[in-house]
OpenMM code with the backbone's topology and positions (N, CA, C; nanometers):
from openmm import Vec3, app, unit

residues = "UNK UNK UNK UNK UNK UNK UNK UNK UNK UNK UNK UNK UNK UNK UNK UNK UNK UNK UNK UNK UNK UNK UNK UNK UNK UNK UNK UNK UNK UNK UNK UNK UNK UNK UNK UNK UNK UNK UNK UNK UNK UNK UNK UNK UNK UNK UNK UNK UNK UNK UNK UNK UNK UNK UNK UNK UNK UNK UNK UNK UNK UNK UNK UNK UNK UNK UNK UNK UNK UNK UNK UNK UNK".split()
positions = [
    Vec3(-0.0414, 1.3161, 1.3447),
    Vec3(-0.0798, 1.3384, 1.2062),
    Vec3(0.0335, 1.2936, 1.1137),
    Vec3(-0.0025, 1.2194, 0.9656),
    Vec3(0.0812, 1.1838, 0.8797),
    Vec3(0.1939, 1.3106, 0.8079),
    Vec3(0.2836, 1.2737, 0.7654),
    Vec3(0.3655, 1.3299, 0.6900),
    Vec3(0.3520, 1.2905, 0.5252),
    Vec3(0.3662, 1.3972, 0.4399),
    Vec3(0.4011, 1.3455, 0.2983),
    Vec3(0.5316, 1.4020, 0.2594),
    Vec3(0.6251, 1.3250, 0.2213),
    Vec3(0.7384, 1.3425, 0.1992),
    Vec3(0.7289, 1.3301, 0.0243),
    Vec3(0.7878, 1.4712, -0.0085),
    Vec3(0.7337, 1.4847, -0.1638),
    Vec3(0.8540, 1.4999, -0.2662),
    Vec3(0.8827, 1.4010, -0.3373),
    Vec3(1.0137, 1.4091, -0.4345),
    Vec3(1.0034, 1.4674, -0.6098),
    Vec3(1.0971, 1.5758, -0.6180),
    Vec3(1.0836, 1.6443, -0.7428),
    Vec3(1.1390, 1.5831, -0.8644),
    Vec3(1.0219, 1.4816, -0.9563),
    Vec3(1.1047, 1.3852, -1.0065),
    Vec3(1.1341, 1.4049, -1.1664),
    Vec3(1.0377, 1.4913, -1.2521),
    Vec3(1.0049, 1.5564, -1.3693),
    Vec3(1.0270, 1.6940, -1.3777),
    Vec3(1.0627, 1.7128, -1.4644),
    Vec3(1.0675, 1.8924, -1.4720),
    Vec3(0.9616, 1.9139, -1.5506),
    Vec3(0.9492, 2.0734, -1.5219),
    Vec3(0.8163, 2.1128, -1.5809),
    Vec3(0.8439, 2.1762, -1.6899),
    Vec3(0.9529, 2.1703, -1.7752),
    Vec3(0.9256, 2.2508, -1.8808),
    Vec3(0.8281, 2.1872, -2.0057),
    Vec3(0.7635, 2.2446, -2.0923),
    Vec3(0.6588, 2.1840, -2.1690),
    Vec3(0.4877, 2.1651, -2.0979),
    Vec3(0.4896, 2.2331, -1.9884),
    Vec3(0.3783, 2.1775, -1.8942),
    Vec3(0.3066, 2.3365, -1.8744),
    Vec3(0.1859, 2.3184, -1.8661),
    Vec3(0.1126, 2.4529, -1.7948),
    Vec3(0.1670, 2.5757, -1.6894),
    Vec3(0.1632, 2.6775, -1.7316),
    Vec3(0.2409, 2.7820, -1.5857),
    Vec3(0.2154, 2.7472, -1.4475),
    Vec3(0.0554, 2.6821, -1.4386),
    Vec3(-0.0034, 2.7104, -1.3436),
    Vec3(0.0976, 2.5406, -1.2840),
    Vec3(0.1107, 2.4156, -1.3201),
    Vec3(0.2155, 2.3412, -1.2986),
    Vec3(0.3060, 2.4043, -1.2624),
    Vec3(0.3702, 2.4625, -1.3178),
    Vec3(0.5238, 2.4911, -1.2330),
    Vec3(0.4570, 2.5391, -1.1386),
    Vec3(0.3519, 2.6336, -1.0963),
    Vec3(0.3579, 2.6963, -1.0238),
    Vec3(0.3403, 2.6408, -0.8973),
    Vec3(0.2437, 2.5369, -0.9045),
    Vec3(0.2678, 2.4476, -0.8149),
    Vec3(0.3783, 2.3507, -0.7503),
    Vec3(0.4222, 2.3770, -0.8044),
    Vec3(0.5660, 2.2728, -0.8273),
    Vec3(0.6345, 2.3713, -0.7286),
    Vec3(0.6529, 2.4792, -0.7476),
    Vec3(0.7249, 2.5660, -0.6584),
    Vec3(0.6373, 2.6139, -0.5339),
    Vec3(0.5123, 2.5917, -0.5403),
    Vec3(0.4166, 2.6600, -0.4085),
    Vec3(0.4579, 2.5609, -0.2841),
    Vec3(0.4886, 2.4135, -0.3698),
    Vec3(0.5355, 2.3094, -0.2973),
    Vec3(0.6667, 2.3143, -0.2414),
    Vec3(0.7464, 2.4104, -0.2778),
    Vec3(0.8798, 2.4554, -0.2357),
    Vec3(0.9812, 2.3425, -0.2884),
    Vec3(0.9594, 2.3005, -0.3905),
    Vec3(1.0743, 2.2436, -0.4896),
    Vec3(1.1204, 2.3230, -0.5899),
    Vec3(1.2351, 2.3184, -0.6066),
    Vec3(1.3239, 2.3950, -0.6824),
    Vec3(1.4221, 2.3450, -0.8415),
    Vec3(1.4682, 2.2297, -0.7407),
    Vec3(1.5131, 2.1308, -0.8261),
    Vec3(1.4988, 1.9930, -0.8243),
    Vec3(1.5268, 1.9070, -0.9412),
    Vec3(1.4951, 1.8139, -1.0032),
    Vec3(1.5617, 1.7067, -0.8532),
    Vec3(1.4931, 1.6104, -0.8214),
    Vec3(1.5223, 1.5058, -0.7132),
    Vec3(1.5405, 1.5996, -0.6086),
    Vec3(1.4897, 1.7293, -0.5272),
    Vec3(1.4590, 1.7109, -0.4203),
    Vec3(1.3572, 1.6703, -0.3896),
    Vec3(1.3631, 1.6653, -0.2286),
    Vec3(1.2585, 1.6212, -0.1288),
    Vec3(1.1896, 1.7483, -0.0261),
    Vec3(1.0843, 1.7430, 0.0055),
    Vec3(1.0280, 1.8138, 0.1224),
    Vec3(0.9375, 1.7503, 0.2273),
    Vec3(0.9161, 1.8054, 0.3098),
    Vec3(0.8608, 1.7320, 0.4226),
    Vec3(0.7599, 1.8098, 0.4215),
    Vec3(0.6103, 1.7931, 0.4217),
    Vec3(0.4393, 1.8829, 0.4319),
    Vec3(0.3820, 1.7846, 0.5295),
    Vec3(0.3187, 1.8569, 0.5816),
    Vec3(0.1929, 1.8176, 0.6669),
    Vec3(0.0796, 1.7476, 0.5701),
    Vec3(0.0213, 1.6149, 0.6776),
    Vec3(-0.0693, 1.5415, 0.5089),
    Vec3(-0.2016, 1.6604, 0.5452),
    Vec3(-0.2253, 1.7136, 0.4622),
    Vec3(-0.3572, 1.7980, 0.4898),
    Vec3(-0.4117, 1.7910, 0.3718),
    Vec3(-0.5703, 1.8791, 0.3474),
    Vec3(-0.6475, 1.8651, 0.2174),
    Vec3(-0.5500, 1.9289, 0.0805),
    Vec3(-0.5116, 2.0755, 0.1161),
    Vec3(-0.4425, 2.1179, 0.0906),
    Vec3(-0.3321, 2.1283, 0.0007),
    Vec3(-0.2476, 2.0465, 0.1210),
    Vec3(-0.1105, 1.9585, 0.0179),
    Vec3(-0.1292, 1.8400, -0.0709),
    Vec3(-0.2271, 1.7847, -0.0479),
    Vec3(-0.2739, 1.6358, -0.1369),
    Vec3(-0.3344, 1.7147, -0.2405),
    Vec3(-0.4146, 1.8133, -0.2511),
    Vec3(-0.4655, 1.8750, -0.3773),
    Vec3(-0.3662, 1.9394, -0.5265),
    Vec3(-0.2640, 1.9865, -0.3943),
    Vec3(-0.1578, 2.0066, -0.5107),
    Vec3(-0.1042, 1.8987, -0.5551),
    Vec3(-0.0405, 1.8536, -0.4947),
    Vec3(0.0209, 1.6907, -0.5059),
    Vec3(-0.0532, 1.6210, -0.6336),
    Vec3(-0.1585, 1.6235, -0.5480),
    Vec3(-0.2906, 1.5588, -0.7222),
    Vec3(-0.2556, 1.6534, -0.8115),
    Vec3(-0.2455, 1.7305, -0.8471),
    Vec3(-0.2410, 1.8692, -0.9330),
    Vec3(-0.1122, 1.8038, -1.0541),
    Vec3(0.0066, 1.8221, -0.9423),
    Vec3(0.0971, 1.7484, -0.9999),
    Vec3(0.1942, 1.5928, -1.0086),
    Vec3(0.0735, 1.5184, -1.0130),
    Vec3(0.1466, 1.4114, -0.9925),
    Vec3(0.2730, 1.3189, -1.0718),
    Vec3(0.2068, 1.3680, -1.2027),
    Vec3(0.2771, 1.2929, -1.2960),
    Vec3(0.4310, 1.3930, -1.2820),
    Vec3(0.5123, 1.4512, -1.1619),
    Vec3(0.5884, 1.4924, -1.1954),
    Vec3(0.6299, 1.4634, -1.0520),
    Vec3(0.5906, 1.4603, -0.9676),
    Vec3(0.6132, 1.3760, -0.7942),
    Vec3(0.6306, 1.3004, -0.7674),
    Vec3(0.6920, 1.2476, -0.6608),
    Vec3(0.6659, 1.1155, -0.6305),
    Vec3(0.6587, 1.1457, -0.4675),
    Vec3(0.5539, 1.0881, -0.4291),
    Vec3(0.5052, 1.0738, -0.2881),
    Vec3(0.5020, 0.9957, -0.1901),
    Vec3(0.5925, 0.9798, -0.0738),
    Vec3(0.5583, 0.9266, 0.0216),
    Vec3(0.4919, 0.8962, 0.1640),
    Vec3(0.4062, 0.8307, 0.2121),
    Vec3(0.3300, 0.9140, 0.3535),
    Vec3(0.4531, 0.8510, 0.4743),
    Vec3(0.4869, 0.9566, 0.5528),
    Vec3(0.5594, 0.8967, 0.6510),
    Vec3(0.4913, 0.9300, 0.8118),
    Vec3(0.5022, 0.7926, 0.8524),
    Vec3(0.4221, 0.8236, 1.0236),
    Vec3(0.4808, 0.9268, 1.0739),
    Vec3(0.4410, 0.9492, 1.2021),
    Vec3(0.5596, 1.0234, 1.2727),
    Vec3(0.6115, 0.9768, 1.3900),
    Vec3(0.5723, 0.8261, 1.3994),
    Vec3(0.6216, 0.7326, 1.4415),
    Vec3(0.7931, 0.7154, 1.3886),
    Vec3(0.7816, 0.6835, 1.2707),
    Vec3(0.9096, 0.6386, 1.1931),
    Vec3(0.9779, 0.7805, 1.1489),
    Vec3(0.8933, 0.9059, 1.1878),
    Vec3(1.0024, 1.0139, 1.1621),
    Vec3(1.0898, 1.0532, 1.2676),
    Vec3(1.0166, 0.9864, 1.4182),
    Vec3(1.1319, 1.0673, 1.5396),
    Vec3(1.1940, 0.9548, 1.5777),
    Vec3(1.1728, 0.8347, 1.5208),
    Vec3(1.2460, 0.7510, 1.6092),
    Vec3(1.3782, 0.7611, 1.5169),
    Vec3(1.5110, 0.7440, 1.5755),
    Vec3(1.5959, 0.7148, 1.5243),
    Vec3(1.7143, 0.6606, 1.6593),
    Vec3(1.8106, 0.6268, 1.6308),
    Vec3(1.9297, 0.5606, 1.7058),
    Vec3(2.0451, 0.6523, 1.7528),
    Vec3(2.0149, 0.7882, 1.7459),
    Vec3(2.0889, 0.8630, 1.7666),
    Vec3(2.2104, 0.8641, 1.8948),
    Vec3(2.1497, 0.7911, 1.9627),
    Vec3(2.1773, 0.8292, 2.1163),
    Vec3(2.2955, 0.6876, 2.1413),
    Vec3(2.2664, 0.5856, 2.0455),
    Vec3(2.3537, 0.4775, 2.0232),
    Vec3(2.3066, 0.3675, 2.1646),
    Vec3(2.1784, 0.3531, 2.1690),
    Vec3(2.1029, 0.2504, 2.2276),
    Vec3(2.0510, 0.1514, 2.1843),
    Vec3(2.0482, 0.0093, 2.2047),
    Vec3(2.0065, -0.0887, 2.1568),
    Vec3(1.8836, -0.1721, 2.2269),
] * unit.nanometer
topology = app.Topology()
chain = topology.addChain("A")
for resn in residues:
    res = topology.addResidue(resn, chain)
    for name in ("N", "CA", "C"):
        topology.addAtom(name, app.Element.getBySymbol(name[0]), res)
């Protein structure tokens, strides 16, 4: 299953309660973090909710476990 990797890019002051509130249900706090959600109906609803203040990326989970850690080529 996809990942949405969700960046806190607007602040909400001037915006509806029920906005922030989302903004924080999403577990952002402050301005340019990131979180990692499961892509579900759910999280895309909020996401839609607040977009003009997000910025969204879908990440496989292909490209989330692979990494070079181990120092193999």
């Amino acid at each position: 299953m996809a990942q949405l990797k969700v960046t806190y890019k607007k602040s909400t002051i001037g915006y509806a309660e029920d906005q922030k509130a989302t903004v924080r249900s999403l577990g952002l706090r402050k301005l340019n973090q990131s979180v990692i959600h499961q892509d579900t109906p759910v999280i895309r609803g909020m996401v839609f909710k607040v977009r003009h203040l997000v910025a969204v990326e879908e990440i496989n989970d292909a490209s989330a476990t692979t990494s070079n850690a181990g120092g193999e080529r």
